[in-house]
C-alpha positions in Angstrom: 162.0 484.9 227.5 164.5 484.5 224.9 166.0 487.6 223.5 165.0 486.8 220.1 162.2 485.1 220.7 160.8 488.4 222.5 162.0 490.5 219.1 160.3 488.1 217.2 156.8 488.9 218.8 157.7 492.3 218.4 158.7 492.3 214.5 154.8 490.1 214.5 153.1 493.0 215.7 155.1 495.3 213.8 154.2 493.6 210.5 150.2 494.1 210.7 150.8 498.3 212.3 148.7 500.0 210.2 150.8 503.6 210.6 153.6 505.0 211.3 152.4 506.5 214.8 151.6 502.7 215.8 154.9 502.0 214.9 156.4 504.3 216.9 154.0 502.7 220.0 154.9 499.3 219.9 158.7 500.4 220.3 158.1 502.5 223.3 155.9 499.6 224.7 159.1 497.1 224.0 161.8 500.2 224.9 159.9 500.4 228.1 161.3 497.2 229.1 164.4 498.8 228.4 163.3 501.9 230.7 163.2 504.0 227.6 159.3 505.7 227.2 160.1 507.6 225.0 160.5 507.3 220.9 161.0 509.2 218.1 162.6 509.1 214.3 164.3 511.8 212.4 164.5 512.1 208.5 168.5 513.2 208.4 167.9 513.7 204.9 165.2 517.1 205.7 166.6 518.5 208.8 166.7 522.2 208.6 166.2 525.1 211.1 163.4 523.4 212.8 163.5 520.4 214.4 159.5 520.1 213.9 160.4 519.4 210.2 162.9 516.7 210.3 160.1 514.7 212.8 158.7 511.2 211.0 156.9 510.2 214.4 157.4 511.2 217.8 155.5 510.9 221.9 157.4 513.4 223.2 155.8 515.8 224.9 155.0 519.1 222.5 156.5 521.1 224.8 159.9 519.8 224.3 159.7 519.7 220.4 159.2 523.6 221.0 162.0 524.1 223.0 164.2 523.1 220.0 162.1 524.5 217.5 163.1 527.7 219.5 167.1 526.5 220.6 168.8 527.3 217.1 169.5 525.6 214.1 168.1 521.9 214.5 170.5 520.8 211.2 173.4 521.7 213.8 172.1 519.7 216.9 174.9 517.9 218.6 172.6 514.8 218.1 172.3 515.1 214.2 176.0 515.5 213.6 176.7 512.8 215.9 174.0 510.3 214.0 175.1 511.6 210.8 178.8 510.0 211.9 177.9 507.2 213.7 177.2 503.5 212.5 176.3 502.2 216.2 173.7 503.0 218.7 175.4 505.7 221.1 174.3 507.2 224.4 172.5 510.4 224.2 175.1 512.0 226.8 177.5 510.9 224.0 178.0 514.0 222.0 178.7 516.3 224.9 181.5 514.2 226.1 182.7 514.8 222.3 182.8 518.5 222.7 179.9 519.0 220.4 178.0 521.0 223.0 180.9 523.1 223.5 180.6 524.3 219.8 177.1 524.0 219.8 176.1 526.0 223.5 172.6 527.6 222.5 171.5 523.5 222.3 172.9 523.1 225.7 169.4 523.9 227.7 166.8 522.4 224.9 168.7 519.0 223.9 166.7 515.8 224.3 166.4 514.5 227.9 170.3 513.2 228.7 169.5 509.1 229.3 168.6 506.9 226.0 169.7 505.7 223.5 170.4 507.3 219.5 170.2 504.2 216.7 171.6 506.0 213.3 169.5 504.2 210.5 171.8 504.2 207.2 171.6 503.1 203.2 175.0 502.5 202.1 177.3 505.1 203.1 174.9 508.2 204.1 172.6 508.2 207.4 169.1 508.5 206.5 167.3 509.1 209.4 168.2 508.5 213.2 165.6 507.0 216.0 166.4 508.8 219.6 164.9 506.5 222.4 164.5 508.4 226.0 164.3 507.4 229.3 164.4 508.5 233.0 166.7 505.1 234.3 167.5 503.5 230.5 169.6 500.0 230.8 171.7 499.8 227.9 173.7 497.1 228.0 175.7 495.6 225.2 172.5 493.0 224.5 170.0 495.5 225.1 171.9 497.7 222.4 172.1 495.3 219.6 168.1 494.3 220.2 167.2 498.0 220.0 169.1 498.3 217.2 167.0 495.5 215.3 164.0 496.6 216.9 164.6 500.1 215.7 165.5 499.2 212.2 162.3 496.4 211.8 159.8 499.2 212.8 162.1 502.0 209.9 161.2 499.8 207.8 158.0 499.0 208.5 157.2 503.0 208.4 158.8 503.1 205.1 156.4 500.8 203.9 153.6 502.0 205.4 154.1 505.7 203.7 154.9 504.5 200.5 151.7 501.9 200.5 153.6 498.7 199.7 154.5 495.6 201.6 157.8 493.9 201.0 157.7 490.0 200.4 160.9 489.9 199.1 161.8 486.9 202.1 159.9 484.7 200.0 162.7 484.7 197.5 165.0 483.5 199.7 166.2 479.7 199.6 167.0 477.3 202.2 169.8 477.8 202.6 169.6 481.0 202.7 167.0 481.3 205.2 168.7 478.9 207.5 172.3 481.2 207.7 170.5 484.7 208.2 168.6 482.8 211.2 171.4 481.5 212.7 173.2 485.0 212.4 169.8 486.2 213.6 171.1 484.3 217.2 174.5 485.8 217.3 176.5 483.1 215.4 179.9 483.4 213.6 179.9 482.2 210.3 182.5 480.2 211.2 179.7 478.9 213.7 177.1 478.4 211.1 179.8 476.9 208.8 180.5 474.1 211.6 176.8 473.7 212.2 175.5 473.4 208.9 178.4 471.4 207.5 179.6 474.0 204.9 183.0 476.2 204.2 182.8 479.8 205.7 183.3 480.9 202.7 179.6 479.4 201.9 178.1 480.6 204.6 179.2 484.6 203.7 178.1 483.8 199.6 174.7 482.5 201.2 174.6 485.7 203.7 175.1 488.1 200.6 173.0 486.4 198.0 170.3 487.0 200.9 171.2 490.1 201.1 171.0 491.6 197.3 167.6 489.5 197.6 166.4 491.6 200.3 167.8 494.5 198.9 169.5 495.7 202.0 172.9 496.8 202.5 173.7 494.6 205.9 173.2 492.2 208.4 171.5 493.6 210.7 168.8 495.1 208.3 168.6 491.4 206.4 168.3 490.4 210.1 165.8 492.8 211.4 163.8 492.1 207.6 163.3 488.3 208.3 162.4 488.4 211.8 159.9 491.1 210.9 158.6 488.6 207.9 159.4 485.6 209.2 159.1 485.3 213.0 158.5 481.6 212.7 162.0 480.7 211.8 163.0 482.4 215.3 160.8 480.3 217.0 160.7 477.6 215.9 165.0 477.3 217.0 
């Protein structure tokens, strides 16, 4: 199947989850393709001592979330620094090849299992909250990356929405145009691509992009991205 077309089925489902915990399912049951069974999301914006507190939805096992409960201070996790930094997915093992768990030693023993994948969600310049997706045997390519990385920041939002009792619409704004550049960005084209295929300047398609954008009321690509296929799954498949 289709990358897209596959995330597109996803972001279908993800639109009529009625919680956050149901969110946090269907990504394990589309990470597990991935070999990643495990999910969770941090709030980057309430980490303190515990790392029980900074948890928005989780299936780890309880045992584990005690272990770093018990490891130290969870605002000082090598992963939380590292997210707070980052504006890419990174490996989990990443931060100890940094040095962090040198500094950081009493986290060494209580860290999240060592194979997945961290996907820092961020508004504007500050990192808001971070999703860590575990595995035994994780394959993360450079294509399984960037669809995590949408399928991560469709199902944020989704949560968003579902704790503050709203439902964006805001696609329904957008116009032709509009719709027709985000979805060909949506399949990995430049916009000197999209410029060629839809007979335009480049120039066009990036004033097209950003209108779409300010519309949305996101701050890039990938979260206009991750927004329409969530909203508007159709336009995917119907390419």
């Amino acid at each position: 199947m289709d990358a897209f077309l596959e995330l597109g089925e996803l972001f279908g489902r993800l639109a009529t989850a009625t919680s956050f915990m149901s969110v946090c399912t269907l990504l394990q049951q589309y990470g597990a393709s991935h070999g990643l069974t495990r999910v969770s999301f941090f709030d980057l914006q309430r980490t303190s001592a515990r790392a029980s507190d900074a948890i928005m939805c989780t299936n780890m096992p309880s045992g584990v979330l005690r272990r770093l409960d018990l490891a130290g201070d969870f605002s000082t996790h090598p992963l939380i620094e590292c997210a707070r930094e980052a504006h890419a997915p990174f490996e989990i093992a990443l931060p100890a090849s940094l040095g962090f768990l040198g500094k950081h030693s009493h986290h060494r023993d209580a860290t999240l299992p060592p194979n997945g994948l961290v996907v820092p969600i961020r508004e504007g310049d500050a990192a808001v909250a971070m999703a860590a997706l575990v595995g035994a045997r994780p394959m993360l390519t450079a294509l399984c990356r960037d669809k995590l990385k949408l399928a991560v920041h469709a199902g944020w939002h989704r949560g968003q929405e579902l704790n503050a009792g709203t439902s964006t619409a805001e696609t329904t704004s957008l116009t032709r145009r509009e719709l027709e550049c985000l979805s060909w960005v949506s399949r990995g084209k430049t916009d000197q691509d999209i410029a060629r295929i839809v007979g335009v300047a480049p120039r066009t398609v990036r004033f097209h992009i950003d209108n779409a954008k300010t519309k949305l009321n996101v701050g890039s690509r990938v979260q206009a991205i991750a927004k329409l296929l969530r909203e508007r799954p159709d336009l995917v498949r119907a390419s």
